[in-house]
N, C-alpha and C positions, 0 to 999 in steps of 0.2 A: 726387439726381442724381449722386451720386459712386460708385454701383455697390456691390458688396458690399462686405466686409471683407475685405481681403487675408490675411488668417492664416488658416492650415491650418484651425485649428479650429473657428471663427466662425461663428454661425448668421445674423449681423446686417449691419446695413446698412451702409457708410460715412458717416459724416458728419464727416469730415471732408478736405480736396484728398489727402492723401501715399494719400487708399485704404483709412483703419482707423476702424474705430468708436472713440467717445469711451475705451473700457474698454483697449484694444489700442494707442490712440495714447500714451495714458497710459502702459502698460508698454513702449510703445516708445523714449518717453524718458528714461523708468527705464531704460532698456537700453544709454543714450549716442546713440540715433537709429542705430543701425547702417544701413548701406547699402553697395549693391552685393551680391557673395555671401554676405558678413554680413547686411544684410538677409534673402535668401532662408534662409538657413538658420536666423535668428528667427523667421521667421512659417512652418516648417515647423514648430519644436520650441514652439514660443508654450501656452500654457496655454488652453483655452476660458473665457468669461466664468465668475463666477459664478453659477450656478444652480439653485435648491433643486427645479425642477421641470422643468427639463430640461440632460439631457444627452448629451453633444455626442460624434459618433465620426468627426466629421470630422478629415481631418489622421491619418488610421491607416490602415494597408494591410488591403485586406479582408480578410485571414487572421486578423488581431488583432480586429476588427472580429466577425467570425464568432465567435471563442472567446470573447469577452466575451459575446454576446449567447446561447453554449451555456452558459455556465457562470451564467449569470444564468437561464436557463429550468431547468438542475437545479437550483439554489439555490431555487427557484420551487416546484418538483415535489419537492421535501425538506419543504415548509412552514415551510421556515425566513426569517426577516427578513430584509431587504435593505435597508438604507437608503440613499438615493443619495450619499451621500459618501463610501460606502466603496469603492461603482463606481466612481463619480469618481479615485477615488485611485489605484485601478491603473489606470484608460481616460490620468489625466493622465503619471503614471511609464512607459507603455508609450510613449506620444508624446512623452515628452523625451526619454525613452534611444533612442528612432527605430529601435526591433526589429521582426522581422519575423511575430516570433510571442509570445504573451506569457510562452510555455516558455524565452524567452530571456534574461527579466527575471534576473537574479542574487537570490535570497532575502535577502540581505543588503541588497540595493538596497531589498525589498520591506517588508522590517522592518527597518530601523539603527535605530531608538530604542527598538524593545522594546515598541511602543503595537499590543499584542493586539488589540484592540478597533475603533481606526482602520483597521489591516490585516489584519484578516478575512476578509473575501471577497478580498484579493488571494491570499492564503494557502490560503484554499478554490479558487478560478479555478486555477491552478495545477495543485492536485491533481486536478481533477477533469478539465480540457483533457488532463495527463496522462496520465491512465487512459483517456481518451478513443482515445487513438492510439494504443494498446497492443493486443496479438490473444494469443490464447487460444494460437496456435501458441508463437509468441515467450515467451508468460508458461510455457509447459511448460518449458521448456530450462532455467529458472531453478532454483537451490535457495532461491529464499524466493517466495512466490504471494502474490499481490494478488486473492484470492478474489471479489473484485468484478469482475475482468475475466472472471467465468464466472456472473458475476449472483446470487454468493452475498454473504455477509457474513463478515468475519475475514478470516486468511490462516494459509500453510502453511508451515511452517521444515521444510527436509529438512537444514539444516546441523548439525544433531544425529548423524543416521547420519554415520558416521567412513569406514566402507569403499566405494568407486565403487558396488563393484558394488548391493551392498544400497542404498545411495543411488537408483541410477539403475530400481533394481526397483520400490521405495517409488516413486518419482513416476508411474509407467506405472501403477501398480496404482492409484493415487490418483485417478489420469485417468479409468481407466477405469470406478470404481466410482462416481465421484462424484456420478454422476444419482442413486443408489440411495439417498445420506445424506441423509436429509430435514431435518434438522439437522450445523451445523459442527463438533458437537462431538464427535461419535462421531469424527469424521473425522481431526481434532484428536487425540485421547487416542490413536487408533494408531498414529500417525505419533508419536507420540513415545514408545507402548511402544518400538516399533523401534530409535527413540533407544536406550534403556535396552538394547536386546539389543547394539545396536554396541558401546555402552562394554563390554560383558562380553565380547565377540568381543575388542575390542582388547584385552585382557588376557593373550588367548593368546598361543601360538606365532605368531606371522608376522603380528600385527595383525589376523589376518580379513580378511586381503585376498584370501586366495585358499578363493574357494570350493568347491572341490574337495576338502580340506584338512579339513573343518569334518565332526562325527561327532556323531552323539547326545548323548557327553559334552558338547559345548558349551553343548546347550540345559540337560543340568540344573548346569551351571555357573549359566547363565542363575537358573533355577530356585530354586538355593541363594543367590543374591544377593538375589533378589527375598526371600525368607526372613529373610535376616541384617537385611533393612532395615526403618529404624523405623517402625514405625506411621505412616503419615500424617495429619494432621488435615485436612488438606483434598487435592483432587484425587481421581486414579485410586486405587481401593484396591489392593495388591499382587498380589492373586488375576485382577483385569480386566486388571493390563499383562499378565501370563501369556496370560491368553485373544487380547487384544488383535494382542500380538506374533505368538501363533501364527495366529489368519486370517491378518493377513497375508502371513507367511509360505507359508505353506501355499495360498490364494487366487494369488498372484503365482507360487509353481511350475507351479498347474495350467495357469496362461495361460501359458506359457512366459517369464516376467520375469524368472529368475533363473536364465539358460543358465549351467551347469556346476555349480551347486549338489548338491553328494555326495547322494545320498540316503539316505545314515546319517544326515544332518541335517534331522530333522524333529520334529513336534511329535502330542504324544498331544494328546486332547480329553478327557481327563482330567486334564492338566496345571493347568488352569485352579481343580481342587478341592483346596482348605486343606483340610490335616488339624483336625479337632477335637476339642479334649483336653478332658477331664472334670477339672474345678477344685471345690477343695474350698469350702462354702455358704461365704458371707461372715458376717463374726461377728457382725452383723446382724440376720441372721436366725436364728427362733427354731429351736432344734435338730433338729426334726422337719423 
């Protein structure tokens, strides 16, 4: 007969006269019995009972409400675990800090003790609400890509090219081809020959800022670096950043990405072939 439970969060009944279930009266006199606009503003921020089998999004603005319950349907559609306490833990920290979105939590609020495990899904909800409200327009303008904002996986660093322009070329050419990479990785290893050709640009005269400036010599500049360098043991091999740099290159002039680019500076399609030197048998093997 005493109506529900006056706290935000509360799925239960009252029983008892002040309005609060037995759980809520209890933390309410833990609390000193606040009243008046101390009251109100307890039983707005008040914690939901405990409950291993349900829980509680009352006492949250439905914006907060909406993101927990998208970020719980991707975590779902990942096939990855959810156990409900780890819900709990960001549905309880988004209703004591009284935010209006859960982008608003601070990470540090999210994790202070360093308990990975506990805060997991606040950590994933986050990233993923995130990503959520980001557009493919906006993510272009960037020099670093959240490849998942275009329904791929990885991402794309253009902070390696040094010079605007080549910069600003690399990302339009990246937009544009990118339906065609049916894998990230192709995609990947060009965008960072490119890299490799900016630092050899910035070695010249004027940075490689102006490309108008820029002549065939540059590229077997280019060429001769790739040469002097070691052997890699893992990654692009030396002969594919050559090829790599050049499509792009060459790709982004035809489409008009690279206005004012000299056209002394360009790339052969032969550039991309290692010479091969004939090395004497190894002592190994038998003389014949």
């Amino acid at each position: 007969g005493f109506g529900d439970c006056e706290a935000a969060s509360c799925y239960r009944a009252a029983d008892h006269r002040c309005g609060l279930c037995a759980a809520h009266y209890r933390l309410w006199i833990i609390a000193g019995s606040p009243r008046g606009a101390a009251r109100g503003a307890w039983l707005a921020r008040i914690r939901a009972p405990s409950n291993g089998r349900v829980l509680s999004l009352r006492g949250l603005p439905e914006l907060v409400r909406l993101e927990v319950l998208y970020a719980t349907q991707r975590r779902i559609a990942d096939q990855v675990r959810t156990p409900m306490p780890q819900v709990a833990k960001l549905v309880e920290m988004a209703r004591g800090a009284g935010v209006g979105s859960v982008l608003d939590l601070d990470l540090a609020m999210v994790d202070p003790d360093g308990n990975r495990d506990e805060n997991r899904f606040a950590r994933y909800a986050l990233d993923r609400v995130a990503l959520a409200y980001r557009d493919t327009e906006t993510e272009l303008t960037l020099d670093r890509w959240d490849l998942r904002v275009f329904g791929r996986k990885g991402s794309l660093d253009f902070t390696v090219i040094r010079q605007d322009w080549l910069r600003e070329g690399a990302k339009r050419w990246a937009a544009t081809t990118m339906a065609r990479h049916r894998g990230v990785f192709t995609l990947q290893a060009r965008i960072k020959a490119v890299g490799v050709l900016s630092a050899v640009l910035a070695t010249g005269p004027g940075g490689g800022q102006d490309p108008a400036a820029l002549t065939r010599r540059d590229v077997d500049r280019f060429l001769t670096r790739l040469r002097s360098m070691s052997a890699p043991t893992s990654g692009e091999p030396r002969f594919m950043l050559a090829k790599s740099a050049g499509v792009v290159v060459r790709e982004a002039t035809e489409m008009g990405f690279l206005p004012g680019l000299s056209p002394t500076f360009f790339f052969r399609r032969g550039d991309a072939r290692w010479p091969v030197h004939d090395h004497e048998p190894g002592r190994a093997l038998p003389a014949h």
